[in-house]
C-alpha positions as CSV (number, residue, x, y, z in Angstrom):
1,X,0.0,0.0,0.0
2,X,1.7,3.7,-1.1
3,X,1.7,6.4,1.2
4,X,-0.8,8.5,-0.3
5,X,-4.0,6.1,-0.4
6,X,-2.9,4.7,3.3
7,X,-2.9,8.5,4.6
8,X,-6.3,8.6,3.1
9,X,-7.6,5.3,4.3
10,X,-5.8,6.4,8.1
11,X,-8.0,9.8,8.0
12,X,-11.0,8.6,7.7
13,X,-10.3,5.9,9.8
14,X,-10.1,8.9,12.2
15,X,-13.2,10.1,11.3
16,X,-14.8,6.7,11.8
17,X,-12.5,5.8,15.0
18,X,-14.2,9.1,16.7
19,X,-17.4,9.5,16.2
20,X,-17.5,5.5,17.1
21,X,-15.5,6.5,20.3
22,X,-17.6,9.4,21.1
23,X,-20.7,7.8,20.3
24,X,-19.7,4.9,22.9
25,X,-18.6,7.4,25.5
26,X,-21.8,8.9,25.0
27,X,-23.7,6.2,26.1
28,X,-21.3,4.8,28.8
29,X,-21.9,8.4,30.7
30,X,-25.7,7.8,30.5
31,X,-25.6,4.3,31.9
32,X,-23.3,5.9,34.7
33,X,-25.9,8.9,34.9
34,X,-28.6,6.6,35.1
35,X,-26.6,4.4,37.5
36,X,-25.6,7.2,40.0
37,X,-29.1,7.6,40.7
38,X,-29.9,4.1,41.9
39,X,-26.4,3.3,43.7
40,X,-24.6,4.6,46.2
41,X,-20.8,5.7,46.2
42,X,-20.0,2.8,47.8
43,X,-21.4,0.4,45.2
44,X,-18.6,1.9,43.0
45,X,-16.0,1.8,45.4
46,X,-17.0,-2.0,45.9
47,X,-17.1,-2.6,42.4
48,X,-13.4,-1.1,42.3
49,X,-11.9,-2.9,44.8
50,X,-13.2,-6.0,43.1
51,X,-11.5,-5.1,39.8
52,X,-8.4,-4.5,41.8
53,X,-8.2,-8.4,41.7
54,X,-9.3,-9.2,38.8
55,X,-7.9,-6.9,36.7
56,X,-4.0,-8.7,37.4
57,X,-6.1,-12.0,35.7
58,X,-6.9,-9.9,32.6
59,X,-3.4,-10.2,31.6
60,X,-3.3,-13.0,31.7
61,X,-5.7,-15.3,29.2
62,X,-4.3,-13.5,25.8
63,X,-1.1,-13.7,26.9
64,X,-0.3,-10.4,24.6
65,X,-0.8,-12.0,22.0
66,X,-3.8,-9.6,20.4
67,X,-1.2,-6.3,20.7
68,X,1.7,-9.0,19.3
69,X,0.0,-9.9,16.4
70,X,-0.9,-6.6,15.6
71,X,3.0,-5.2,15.7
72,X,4.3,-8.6,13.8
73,X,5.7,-7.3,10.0
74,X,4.5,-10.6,8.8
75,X,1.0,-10.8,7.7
76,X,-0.7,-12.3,10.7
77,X,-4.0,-14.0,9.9
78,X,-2.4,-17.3,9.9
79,X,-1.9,-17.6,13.5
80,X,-4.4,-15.7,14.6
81,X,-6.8,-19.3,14.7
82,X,-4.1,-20.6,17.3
83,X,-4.0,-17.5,19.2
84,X,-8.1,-17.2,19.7
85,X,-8.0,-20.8,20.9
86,X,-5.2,-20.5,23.4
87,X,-7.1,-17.0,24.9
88,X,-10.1,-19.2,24.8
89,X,-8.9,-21.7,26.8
90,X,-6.8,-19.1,29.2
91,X,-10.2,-17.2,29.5
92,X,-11.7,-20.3,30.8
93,X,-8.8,-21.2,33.6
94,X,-8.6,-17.8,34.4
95,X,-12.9,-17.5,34.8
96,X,-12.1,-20.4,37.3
97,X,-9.3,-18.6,39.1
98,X,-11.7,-15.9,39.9
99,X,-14.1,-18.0,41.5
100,X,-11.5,-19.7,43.4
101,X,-10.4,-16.2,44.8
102,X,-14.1,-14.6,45.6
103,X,-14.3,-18.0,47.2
104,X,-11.0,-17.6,49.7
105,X,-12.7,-13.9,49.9
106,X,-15.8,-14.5,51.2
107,X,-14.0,-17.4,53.5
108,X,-11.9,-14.1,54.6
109,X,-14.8,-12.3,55.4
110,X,-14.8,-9.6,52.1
111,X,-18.1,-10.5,51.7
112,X,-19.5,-7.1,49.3
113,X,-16.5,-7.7,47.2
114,X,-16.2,-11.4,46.8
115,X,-19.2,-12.2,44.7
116,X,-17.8,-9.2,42.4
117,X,-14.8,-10.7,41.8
118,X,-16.7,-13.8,40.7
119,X,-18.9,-12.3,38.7
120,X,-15.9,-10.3,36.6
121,X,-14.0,-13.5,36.2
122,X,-17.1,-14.7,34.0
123,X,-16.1,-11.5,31.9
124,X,-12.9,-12.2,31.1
125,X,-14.2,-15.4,29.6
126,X,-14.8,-13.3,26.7
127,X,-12.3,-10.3,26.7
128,X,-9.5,-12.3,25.8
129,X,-10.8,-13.8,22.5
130,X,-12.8,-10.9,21.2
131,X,-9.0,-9.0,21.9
132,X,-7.6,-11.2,19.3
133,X,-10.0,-10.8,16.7
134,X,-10.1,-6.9,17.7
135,X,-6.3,-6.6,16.9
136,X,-7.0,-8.8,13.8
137,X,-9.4,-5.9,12.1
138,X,-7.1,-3.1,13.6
139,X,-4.5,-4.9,11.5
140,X,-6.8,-5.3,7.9
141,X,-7.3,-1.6,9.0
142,X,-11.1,-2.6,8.9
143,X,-12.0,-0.5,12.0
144,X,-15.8,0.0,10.8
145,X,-16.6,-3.2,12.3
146,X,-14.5,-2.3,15.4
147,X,-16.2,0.9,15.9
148,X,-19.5,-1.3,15.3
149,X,-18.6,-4.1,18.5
150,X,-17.5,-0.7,20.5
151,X,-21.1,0.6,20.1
152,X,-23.0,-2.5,20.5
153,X,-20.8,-3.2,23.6
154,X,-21.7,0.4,24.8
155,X,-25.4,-1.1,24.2
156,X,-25.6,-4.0,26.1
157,X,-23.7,-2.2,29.1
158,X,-26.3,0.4,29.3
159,X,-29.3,-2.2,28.9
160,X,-28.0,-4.8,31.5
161,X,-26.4,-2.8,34.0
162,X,-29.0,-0.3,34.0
163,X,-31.7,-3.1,34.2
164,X,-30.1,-5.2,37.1
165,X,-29.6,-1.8,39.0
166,X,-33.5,-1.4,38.6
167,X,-34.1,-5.1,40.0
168,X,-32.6,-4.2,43.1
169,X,-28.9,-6.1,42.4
170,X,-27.1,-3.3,43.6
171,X,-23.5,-3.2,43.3
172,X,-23.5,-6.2,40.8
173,X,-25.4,-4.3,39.0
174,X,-22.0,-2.6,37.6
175,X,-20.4,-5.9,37.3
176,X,-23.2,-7.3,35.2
177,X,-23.3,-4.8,32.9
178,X,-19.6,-5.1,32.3
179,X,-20.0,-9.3,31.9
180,X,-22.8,-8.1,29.0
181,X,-20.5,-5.8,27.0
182,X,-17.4,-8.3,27.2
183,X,-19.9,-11.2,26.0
184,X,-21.7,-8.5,23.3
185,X,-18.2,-6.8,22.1
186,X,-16.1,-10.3,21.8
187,X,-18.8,-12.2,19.6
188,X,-19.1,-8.8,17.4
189,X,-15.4,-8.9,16.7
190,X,-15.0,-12.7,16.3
191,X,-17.6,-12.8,13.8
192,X,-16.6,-9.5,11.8
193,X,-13.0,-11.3,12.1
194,X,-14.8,-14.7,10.7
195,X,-12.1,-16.1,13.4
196,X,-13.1,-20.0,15.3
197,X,-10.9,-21.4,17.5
198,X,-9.0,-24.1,16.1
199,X,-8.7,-28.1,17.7
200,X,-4.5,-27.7,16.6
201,X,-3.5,-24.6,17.8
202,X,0.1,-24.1,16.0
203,X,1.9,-23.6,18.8
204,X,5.5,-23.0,17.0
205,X,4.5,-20.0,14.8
206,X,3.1,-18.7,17.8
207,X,6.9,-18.9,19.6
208,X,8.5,-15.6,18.2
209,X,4.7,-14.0,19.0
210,X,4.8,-14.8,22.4
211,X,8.0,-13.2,22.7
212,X,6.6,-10.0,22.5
213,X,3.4,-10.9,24.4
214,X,5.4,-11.5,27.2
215,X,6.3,-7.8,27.1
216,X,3.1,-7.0,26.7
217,X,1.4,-8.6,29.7
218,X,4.5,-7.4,31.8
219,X,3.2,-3.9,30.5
220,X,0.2,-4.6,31.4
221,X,1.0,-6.3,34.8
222,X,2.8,-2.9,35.9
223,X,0.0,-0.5,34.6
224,X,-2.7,-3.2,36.9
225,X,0.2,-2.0,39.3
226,X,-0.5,1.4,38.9
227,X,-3.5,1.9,38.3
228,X,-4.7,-0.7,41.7
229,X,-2.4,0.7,44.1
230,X,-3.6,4.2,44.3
231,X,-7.5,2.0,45.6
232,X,-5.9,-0.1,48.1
233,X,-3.9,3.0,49.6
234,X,-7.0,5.4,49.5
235,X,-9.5,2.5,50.7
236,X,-7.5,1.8,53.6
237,X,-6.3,5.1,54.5
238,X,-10.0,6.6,53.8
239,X,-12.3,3.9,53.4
240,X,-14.4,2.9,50.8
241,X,-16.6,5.7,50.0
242,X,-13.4,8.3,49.4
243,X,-12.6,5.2,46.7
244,X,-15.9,5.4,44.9
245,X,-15.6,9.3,45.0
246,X,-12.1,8.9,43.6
247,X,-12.8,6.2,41.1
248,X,-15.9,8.4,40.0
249,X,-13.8,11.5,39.2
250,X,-11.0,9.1,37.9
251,X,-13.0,7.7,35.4
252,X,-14.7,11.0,34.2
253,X,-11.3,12.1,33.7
254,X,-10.0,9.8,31.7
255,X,-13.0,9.7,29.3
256,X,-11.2,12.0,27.1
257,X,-7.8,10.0,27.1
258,X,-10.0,6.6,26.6
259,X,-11.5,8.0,23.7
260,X,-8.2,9.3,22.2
261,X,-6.8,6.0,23.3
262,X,-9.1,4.3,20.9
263,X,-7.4,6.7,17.9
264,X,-4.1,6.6,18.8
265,X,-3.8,2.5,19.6
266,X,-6.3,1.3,17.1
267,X,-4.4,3.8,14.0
268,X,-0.8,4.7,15.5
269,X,0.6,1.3,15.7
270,X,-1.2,-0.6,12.7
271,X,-0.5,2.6,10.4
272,X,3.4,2.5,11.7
273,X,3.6,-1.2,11.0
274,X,1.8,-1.6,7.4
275,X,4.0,2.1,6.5
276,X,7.1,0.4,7.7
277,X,6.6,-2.9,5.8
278,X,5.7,-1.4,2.9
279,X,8.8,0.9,2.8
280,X,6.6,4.0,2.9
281,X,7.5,5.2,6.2
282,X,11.0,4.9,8.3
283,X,12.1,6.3,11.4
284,X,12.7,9.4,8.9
285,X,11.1,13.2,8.4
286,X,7.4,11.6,7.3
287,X,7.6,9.1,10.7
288,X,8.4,12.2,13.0
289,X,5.4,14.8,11.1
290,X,3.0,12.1,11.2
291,X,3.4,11.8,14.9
292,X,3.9,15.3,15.6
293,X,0.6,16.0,14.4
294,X,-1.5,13.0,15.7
295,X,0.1,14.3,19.2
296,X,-0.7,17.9,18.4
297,X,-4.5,16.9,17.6
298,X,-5.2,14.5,20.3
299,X,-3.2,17.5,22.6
300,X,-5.7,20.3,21.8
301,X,-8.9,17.8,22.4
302,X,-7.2,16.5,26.0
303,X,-6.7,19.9,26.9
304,X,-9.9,21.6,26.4
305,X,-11.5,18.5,28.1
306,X,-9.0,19.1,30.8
307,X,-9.9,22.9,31.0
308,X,-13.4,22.3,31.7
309,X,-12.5,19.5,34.5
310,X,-10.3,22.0,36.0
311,X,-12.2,25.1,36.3
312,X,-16.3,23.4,36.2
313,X,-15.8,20.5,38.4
314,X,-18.5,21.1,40.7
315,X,-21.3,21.4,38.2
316,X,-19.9,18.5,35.8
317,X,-20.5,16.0,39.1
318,X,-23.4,17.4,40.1
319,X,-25.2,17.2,36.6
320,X,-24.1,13.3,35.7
321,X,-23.5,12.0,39.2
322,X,-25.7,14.1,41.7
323,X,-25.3,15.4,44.8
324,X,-23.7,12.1,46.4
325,X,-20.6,12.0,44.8
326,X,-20.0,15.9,45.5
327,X,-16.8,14.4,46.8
328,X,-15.7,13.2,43.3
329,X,-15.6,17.0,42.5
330,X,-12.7,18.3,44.2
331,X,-10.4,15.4,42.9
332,X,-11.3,15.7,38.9
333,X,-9.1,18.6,38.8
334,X,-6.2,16.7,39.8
335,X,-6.3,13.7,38.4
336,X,-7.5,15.6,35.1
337,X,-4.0,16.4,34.8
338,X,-2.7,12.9,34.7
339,X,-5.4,11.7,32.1
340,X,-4.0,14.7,29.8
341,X,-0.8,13.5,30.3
342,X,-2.0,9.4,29.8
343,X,-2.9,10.6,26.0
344,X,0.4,11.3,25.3
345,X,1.9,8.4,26.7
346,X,-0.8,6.1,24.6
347,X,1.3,7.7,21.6
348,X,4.0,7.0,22.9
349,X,3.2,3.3,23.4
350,X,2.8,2.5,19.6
351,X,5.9,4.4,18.4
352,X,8.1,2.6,21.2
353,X,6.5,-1.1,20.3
354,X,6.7,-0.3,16.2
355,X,10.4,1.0,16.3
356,X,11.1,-2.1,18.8
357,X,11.8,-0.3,21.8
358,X,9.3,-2.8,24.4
359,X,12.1,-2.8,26.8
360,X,11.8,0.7,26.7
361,X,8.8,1.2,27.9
362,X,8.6,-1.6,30.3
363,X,11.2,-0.1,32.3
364,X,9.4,3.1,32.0
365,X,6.4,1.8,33.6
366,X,8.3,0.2,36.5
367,X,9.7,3.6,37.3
368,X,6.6,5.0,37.2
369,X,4.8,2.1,39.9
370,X,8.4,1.9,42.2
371,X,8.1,6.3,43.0
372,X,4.0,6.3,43.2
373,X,3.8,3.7,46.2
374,X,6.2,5.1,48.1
375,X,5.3,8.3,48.1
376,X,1.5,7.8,48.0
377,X,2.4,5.8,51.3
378,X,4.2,8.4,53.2
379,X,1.9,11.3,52.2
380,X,0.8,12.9,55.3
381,X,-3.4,11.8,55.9
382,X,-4.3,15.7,56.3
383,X,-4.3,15.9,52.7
384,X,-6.4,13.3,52.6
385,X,-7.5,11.8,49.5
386,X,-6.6,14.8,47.5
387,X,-3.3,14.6,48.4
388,X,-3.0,10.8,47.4
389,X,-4.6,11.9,43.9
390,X,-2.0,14.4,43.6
391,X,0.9,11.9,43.8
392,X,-0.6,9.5,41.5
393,X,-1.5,12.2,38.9
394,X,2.2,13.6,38.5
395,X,3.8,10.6,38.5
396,X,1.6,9.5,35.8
397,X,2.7,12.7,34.3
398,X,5.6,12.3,34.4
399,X,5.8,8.7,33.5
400,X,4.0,9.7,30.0
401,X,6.4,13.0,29.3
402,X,9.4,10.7,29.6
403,X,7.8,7.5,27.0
404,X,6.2,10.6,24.8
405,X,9.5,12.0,24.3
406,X,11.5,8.4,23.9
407,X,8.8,7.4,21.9
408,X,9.6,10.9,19.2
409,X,13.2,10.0,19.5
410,X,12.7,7.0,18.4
411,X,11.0,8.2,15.4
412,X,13.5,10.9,15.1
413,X,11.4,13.9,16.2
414,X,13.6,16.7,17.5
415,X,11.9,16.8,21.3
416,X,11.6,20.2,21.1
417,X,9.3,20.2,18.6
418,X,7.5,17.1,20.5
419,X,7.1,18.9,23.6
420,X,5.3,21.8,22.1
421,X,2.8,19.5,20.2
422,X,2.4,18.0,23.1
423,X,2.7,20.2,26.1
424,X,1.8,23.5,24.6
425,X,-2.4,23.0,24.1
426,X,-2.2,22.2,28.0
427,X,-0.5,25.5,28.7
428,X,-2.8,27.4,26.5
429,X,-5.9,26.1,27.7
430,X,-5.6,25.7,31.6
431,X,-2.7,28.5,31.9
432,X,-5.4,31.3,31.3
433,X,-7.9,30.2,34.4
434,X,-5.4,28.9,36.9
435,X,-4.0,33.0,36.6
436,X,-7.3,34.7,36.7
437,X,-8.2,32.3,39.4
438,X,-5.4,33.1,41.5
439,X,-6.0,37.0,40.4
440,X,-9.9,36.8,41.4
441,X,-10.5,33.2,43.2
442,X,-14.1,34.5,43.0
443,X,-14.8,33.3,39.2
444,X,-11.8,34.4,37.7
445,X,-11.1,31.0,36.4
446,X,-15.1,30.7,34.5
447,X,-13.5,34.3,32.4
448,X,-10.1,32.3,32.0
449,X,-12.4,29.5,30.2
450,X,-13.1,31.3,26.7
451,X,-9.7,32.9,26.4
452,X,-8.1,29.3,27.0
453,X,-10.7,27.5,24.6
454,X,-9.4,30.8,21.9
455,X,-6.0,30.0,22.4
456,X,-6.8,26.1,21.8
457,X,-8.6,27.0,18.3
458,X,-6.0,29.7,17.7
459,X,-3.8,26.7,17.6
460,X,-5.9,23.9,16.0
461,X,-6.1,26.9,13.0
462,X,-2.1,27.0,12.8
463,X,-2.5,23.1,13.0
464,X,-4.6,23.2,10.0
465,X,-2.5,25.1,8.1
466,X,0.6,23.3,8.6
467,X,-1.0,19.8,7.0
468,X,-2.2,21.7,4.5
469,X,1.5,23.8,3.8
470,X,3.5,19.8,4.2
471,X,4.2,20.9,7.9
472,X,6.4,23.7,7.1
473,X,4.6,25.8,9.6
């Protein structure tokens, strides 16, 4: 494929990719809307807690090998039979090994959280296949069927979780829903994939795969690191209502950076790998401009999400969540930070894995977990939870600004130029309230809002005219 009809296929794969993503994200804040109003903040925290544990199991039935496949230079249908059989059949031992915990759990007296953990295990039944078959189309670049699972997942979350909230299942309610859009999103990919599990798994072409999967799940193991410790210190530091508040405002953060996640590791690394193979694209002048401007695009969208989080958080959380979770609002500020940041360090992760760097990263992501605990550990408890949030959110920030700029080294981007594609929308939107805030705390920062949002579009404009002047600009 020559550069020119990929860069066309790749934008409106973008096109597709985001109104898919927003159109999911959409309907996951209704269901959350809808479910705010029937649960309490502890049924989140609970639900948290339990995902704590089962989350480390994800890892663990693909063994990698849906991100491996995807970064292989080799054409990689013909294994992918093997692979969907082996995360079958890992799903399945893993399903078990949940029950076996929530078992121990209850045994231990974690009674709320042990029939959650159950309950998720069944989920990851499915995940692991319908990841396979999901890489599979991001790889045949056919992403309208992936943005089709994503919305019927979206569906069946809303419907079931919605629905068992309703009947009076309480905080299973959330697990439910998620076991619905697992099941819904991992059939919708198999079949678009046309992908069965096979009864002779080839087990040697799947060797040199594995290699890298193995540097996937330990990826993954150390980002289930990080992204589990910050509960377990806040629930027992706090208890478990501060974790639902947290976990509320955490996940309406990162809405944003999941959407963009969706673009960047559904296009960055399947675009890099077909570009590369084909000889179209090399760790050259067109690698570093094509990532300079996906990271100056998905910058400008993070930071006027992240300007509204920082200067509207009351209002946000009162509209979707109510008055119970006026907790959550406080803490979406700070950890709105971080999920800026995580955007940039989910372009990062595709540029490291295409130009080989795995290693890279990995090591990256253990720095990141080894400084969090600590210090999230020693922080002094009259900060309380906002002062644990604050750890977690700069380290993360920093975590991502260190891979964001090995990541445009890699692809031979000056970093000066990749720190002010990345970093610059974040300045120019949030810089302007934070000042008029501390000028007039009495709603300077509502009057920094429109100048910020100016200075964004100011910027998307020059943006605009830089693809359209070759990036001369």
């Amino acid at each position: 494929m020559s550069g020119a009809p990929l860069r066309r296929q790749l934008e409106r794969a973008g096109l597709l990719l985001a109104g898919g993503a927003l159109a999911s994200r959409l309907i996951q804040a209704l269901a959350y809307a809808l479910l705010a109003r029937s649960l309490a903040p502890a049924d989140f925290g609970t639900l948290a807690l339990a995902a704590v544990a089962v989350n480390a199991l994800q890892l663990l039935p693909g063994l990698g090998l849906g991100t491996a496949l995807l970064a292989q230079p080799v054409e990689p249908r013909a294994m992918a039979r093997s692979a969907v059989t082996l995360a079958l059949l890992g799903g399945g031992v893993v399903a078990l090994l949940a029950g076996a915990i929530a078992w121990r759990m209850r045994a231990h007296g974690a009674g709320p959280v042990a029939p959650l953990v159950a309950l998720l295990g069944v989920a990851l039944l499915f995940q692991a296949p319908g990841a396979v078959a999901g890489a599979l189309l991001d790889r045949e670049l056919r992403f309208g069927a992936r943005v089709a699972a994503d919305v019927l997942s979206a569906l069946a979350y809303l419907a079931a979780s919605v629905t068992a909230a309703f009947l009076g299942f309480g905080a299973a309610a959330l697990a439910i829903g998620l076991i619905a859009a697992a099941a819904t999103q991992s059939g919708a990919t198999l079949v678009q994939a046309r992908l069965l599990p096979t009864t002779a798994p080839d087990l040697a072409a799947l060797r040199t795969t594995a290699k890298l999967g193995a540097l996937v799940v330990a990826m993954s193991l150390l980002q289930w690191l990080f992204t589990s410790i910050d509960l377990v210190v806040i629930e027992r530091r706090f208890g478990r209502e501060a974790v639902g508040c947290y976990s509320t405002a955490l996940q309406l953060a990162l809405v944003p950076a999941t959407a963009l996640g969706v673009l960047s590791g559904r296009i960055a690394l399947p675009a890099l790998v077909h570009a590369r193979r084909g000889g179209t694209l090399t760790t050259t002048a067109a690698a570093a401009s094509g990532f300079r401007q996906a990271c100056s695009v998905a910058a400008l969208l993070a930071a006027a999400a992240c300007a509204l989080f920082t200067v509207a958080p009351q209002p946000i959380v009162a509209l979707l969540y109510g008055e119970r979770f006026a907790g959550a609002a406080s803490l979406l500020p700070i950890v709105a930070i971080g999920a800026f940041a995580k955007v940039l360090g989910a372009l990062a992760g595709p540029a490291l894995l295409a130009c080989g760097r795995a290693r890279t990263a990995c090591g990256v992501l253990l720095a990141q977990v080894g400084l969090a605990l600590p210090l999230a550990t020693w922080m002094p408890a009259e900060f309380g939870v906002a002062g644990v949030a604050l750890i977690f959110s700069a380290v993360q920030a920093g975590a991502c600004i260190v891979a964001f700029v090995l990541g445009a080294r890699a692809l031979a981007l000056p970093q000066a130029a990749a720190l002010q594609a990345g970093l610059l929308p974040l300045i120019a939107g949030v810089a302007p309230s934070l000042l008029l805030h501390a000028w007039q705390p009495q709603g300077g920062g509502w009057y920094g809002l429109p100048i910020g949002m100016a200075l964004l579009v100011a910027l998307a404009a020059r943006e605009r005219r830089s693809w359209h002047t070759g990036g001369s600009e």
